[in-house]
N, C-alpha and C positions, 0 to 999 in steps of 0.2 A: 331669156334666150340661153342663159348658161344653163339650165336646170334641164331647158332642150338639146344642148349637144354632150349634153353629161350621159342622156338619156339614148339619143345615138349613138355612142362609145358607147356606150355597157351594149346594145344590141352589137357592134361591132365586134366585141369580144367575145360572144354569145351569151352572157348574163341575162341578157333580157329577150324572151323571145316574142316576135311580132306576129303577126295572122301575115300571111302570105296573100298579096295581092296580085298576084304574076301575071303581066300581060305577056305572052311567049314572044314577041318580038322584041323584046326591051331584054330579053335574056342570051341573045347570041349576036355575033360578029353581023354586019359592021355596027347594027343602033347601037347594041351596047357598049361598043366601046367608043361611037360618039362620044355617047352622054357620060361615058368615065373621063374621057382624054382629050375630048375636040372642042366640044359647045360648053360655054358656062352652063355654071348651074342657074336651072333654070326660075325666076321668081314667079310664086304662088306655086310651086311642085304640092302637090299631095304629100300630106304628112299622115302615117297611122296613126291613130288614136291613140295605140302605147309611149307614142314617143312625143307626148306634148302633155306638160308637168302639169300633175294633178294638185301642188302644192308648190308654193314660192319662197324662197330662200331668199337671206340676205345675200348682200353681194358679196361678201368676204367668203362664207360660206361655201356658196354656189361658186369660186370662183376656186377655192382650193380642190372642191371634190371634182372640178371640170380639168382639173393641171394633174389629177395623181391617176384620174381616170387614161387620161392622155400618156402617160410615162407607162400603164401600165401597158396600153396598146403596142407604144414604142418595144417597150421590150420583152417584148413575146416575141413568137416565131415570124418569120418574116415569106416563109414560103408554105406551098402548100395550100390546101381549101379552108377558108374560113365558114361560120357560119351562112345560111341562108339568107339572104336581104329580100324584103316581102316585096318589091320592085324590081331586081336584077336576077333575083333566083340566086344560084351556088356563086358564091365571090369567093377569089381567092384571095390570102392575106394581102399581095401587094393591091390586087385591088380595092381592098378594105381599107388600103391605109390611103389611096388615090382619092377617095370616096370621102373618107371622114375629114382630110386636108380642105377638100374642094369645097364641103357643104360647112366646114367651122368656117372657112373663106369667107364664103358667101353671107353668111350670118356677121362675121365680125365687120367686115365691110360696108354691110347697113347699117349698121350702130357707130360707124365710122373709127374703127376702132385699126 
């Protein structure tokens, strides 16, 4: 699972780019900012196929590139348009950081961590 949200933050940052899946209602007021701010994230959400690890790391590993991925998110820009999200369409940085808190959340809370 770290190897999957390592792979999230780098799309986050725009390292990695995704196919674009865009439903148009999931990209404007109010759904969208539900599913950014209101409703958990949801379990069994569609995952792209980019972003689900073609190779497994150890844990040590997997676990530093997922901490230097995340410091570099922290400090970059914090306003402004971020990358494309192949689900929400144009996200802006704060909602990018909204986005990758809520979905490391939901990931680290299953594994009960």
């Amino acid at each position: 699972m770290l190897r999957h949200l390592d792979l999230c933050t780098r799309m986050a940052l725009g390292d990695l780019p995704v196919r674009p899946a865009v439903k148009w209602a999931f990209t404007v007021f109010p759904l969208k900012h539900l599913l950014l701010y209101v409703l958990p994230f949801p379990k069994g959400a569609p995952t792209a196929s980019e972003l689900l690890p073609s190779r497994d790391l150890s844990f040590g590993p997997a676990q530093e590139a997922l901490v230097a991925r995340l410091q570099l998110l922290a400090k970059g820009p914090s306003d402004g348009a971020g990358p494309v999200h192949p689900f929400f369409g144009l996200l802006s940085r704060k909602e990018w950081g909204v986005l990758v808190h809520k979905h490391s959340d939901h990931h680290l809370r299953q594994f009960g961590v």
